[in-house]
Each structure stands twice: as C-alpha cells, then as structure tokens.
C-alpha positions as CSV (number, residue, x, y, z in Angstrom):
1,X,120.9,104.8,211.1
2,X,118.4,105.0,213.9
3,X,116.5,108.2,214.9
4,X,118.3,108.5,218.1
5,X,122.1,108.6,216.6
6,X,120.4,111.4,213.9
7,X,119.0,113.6,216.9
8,X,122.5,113.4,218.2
9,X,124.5,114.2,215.6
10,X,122.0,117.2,214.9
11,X,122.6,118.4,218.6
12,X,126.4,118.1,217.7
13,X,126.3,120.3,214.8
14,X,124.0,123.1,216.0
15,X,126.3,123.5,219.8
16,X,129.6,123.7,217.0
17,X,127.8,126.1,215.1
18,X,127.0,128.0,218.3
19,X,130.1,127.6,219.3
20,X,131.8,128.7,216.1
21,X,129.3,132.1,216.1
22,X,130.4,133.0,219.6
23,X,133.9,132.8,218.9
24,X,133.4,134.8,214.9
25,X,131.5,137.6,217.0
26,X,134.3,137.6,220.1
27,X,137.3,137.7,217.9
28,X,135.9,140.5,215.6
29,X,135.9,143.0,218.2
30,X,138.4,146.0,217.2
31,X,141.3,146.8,218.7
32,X,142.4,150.2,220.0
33,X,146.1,151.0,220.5
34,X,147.4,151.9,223.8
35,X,151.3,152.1,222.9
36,X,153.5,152.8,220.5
37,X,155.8,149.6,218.7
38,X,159.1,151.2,219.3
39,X,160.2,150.4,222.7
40,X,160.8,152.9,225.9
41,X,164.6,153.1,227.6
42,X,164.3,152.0,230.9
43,X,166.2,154.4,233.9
44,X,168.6,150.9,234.0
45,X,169.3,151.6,230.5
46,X,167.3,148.1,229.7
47,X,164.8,148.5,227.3
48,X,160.7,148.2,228.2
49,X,158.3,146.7,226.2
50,X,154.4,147.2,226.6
51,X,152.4,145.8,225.1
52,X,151.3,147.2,221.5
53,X,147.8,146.4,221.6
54,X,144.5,145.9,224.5
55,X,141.6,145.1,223.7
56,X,138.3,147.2,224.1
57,X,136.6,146.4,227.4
58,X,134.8,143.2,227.5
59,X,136.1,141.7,224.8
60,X,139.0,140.1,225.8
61,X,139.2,136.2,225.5
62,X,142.4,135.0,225.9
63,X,145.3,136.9,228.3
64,X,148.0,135.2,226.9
65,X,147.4,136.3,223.3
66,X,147.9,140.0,224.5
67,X,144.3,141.1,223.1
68,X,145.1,140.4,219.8
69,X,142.1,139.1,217.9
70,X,142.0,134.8,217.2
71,X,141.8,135.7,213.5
72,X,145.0,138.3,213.3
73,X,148.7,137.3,214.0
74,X,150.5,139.3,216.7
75,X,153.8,140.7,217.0
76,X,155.9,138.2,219.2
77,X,157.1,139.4,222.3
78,X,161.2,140.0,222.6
79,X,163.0,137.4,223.7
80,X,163.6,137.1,227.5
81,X,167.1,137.7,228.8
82,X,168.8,134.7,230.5
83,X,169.5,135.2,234.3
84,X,172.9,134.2,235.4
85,X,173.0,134.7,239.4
86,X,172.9,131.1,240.5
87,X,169.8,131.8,242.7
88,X,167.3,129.3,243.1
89,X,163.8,129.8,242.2
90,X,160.4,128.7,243.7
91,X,158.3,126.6,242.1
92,X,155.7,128.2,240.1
93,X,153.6,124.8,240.1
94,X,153.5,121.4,241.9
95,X,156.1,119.0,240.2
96,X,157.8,121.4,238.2
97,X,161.5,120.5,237.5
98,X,163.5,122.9,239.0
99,X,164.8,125.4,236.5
100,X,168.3,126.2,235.6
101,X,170.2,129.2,237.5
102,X,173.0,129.8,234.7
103,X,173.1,129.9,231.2
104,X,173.7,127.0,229.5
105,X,175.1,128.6,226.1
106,X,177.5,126.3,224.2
107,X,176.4,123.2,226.4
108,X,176.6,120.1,224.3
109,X,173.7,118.0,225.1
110,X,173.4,114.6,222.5
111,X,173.8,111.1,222.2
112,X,177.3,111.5,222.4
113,X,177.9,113.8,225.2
114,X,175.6,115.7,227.7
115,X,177.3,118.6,229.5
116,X,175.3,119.3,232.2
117,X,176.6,115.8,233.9
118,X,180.3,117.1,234.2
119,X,179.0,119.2,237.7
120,X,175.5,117.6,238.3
121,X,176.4,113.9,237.8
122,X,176.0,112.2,241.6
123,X,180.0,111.4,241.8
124,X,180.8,115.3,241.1
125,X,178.6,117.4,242.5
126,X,180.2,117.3,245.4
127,X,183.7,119.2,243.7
128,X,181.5,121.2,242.0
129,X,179.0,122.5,244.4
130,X,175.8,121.4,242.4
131,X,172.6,120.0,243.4
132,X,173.5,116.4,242.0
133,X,170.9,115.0,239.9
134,X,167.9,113.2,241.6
135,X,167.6,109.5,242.0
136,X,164.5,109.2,239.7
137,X,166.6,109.7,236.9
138,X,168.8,107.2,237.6
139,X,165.4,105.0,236.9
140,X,164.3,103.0,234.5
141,X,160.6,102.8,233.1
142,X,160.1,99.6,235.5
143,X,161.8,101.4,238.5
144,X,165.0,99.5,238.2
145,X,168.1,101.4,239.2
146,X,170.5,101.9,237.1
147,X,174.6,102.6,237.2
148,X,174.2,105.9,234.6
149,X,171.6,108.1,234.0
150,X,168.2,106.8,232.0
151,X,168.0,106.9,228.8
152,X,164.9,108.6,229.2
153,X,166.1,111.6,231.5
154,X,169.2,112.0,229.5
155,X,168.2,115.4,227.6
156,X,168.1,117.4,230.3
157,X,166.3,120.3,228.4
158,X,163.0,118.2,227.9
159,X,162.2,119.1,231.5
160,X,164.4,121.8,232.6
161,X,164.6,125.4,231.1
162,X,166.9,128.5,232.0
163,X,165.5,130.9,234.1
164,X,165.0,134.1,232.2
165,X,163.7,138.1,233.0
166,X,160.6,137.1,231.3
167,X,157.3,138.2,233.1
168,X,154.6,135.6,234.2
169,X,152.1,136.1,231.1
170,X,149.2,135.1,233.9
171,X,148.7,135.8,237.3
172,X,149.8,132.6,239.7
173,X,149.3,132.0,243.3
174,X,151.0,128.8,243.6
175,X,152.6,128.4,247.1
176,X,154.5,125.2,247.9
177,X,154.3,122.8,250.3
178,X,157.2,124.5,252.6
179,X,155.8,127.6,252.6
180,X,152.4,126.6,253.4
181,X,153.3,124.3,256.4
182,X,155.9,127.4,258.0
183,X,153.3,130.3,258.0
184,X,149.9,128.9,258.1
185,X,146.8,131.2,256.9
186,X,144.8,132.7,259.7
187,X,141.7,131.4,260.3
C-alpha cells in the first residue's frame, strides 16, 4: 500500500470521526416539553395535535423529526384525514404527479384488476367526468405506444397518493410554471 492511499484513508477516518462527534454532541442536547400528549378539541369539534416535544434553542437538526433527539424514537404523528372534495391541488414540486381528490378506499388495484381505470381510462373519462389518464402512460420503456396502459404505470399508487388534511412538515415556496408566467414578480 503506498503512502499516498494510507494518508487518505487516515483523512477519511479522522473527518468520520469528526463527523460522528458532531452529530453525538447535537443529538444529546435535552429536550424541554412545550405540550401535553393528550390532544386539544378544536372549536370544529376536530381534534388538534401539537407537537409533544421542541427542542432547546440552537439545537435543533432536523425539522422533520419534530426536535426529537437522532438517538430517541418519537411518538408518530396521527394519521392525516383523507380529503374528499374533488378539488384539485397545486403542485407542491416540479413533476409531481398530480394527487388524488377522493378517497380511494376499497379500490382494487392488482394484476388482475385496477379500479381507478373504470373512470380515468382514456375511452371513459369522458362519461365520467375525469381527467383521463396521460399519454405517457400509455408508453413503453422505448416510447412505443401501446393499445392499454404500461405495465409499468399500471399501479397507480406508486406515483399518486390521496390528498389528505396533513400539514406540510417544511416550509415550501414552490410556484408553478402558470402562476409564474400570469403575475410576474416586480422588479
């Protein structure tokens, strides 16, 4: 082994062990309560969560853990409530499949049988008033129509999730293309 390879791989081990250190003296940082576990009625009658822990000023290192330490396991937040209103969101990112305005409960989606075709399958979403599917995933992985939906899009949930009550666990700015080019920022 030459003396160059042994300089680097001493370099590699004292940045990990740097690394490591920072992260053991971050995540050891105590936590101080700021509400209670049990959660609060709303005016709506819906129930409020907050969150159960924060962490002390400085200290925090990643948002979406909710300032609980790396080395400690946190209490999950509740599950999210499934929006049924048939509203079409924005996109919260470029490319994002468009997520699904109605609850898809009961939908049988395998090998045999995918649901979600009955209204958005090209040939019906006319009758049934829904966005028909888009031409890409009529596509195969050389770009080769085909007569039925690719094999590869067929599982519709891969890509496209229900759109839920939940609350964006970081802040996002995204603005799409649309809005951008019909009010332009002023210079």
């Amino acid at each position: 082994m030459s003396s160059k390879s042994v300089l680097v791989a001493v370099g590699l081990l004292v940045v990990t062990a740097l690394v490591f250190a920072a992260g053991w003296h971050f995540g050891s940082h105590p936590v101080r309560a700021v509400a209670s576990s049990a959660p609060a009625a709303a005016p709506d009658g819906a129930v409020a969560w907050q969150a159960i822990a924060a962490p002390l000023p400085g200290t925090q290192i990643d948002a979406v853990r909710r300032g609980v330490p790396v080395d400690q396991e946190g209490d999950p937040p509740p599950l999210a409530r499934v929006e049924n209103a048939d509203i079409k969101r924005l996109r919260a990112y470029p490319m994002q499949p468009p997520t699904i305005p109605h609850t898809i409960d009961g939908y049988q989606v395998d090998k045999n049988a995918n649901r979600c075709m009955l209204c958005h399958a090209r040939a019906n979403a006319a009758t049934f008033q829904a966005p028909p599917v888009s031409v890409t995933h009529y596509m195969d992985r050389d770009d080769q129509f085909l007569a039925t939906v690719s094999p590869r899009r067929y599982f519709c949930n891969q890509c496209h999730v229900v759109q839920t009550d939940a609350q964006p666990l970081v802040a996002n700015a995204f603005r799409d293309i649309d809005s951008l080019i019909a009010r332009p920022e002023a210079q």
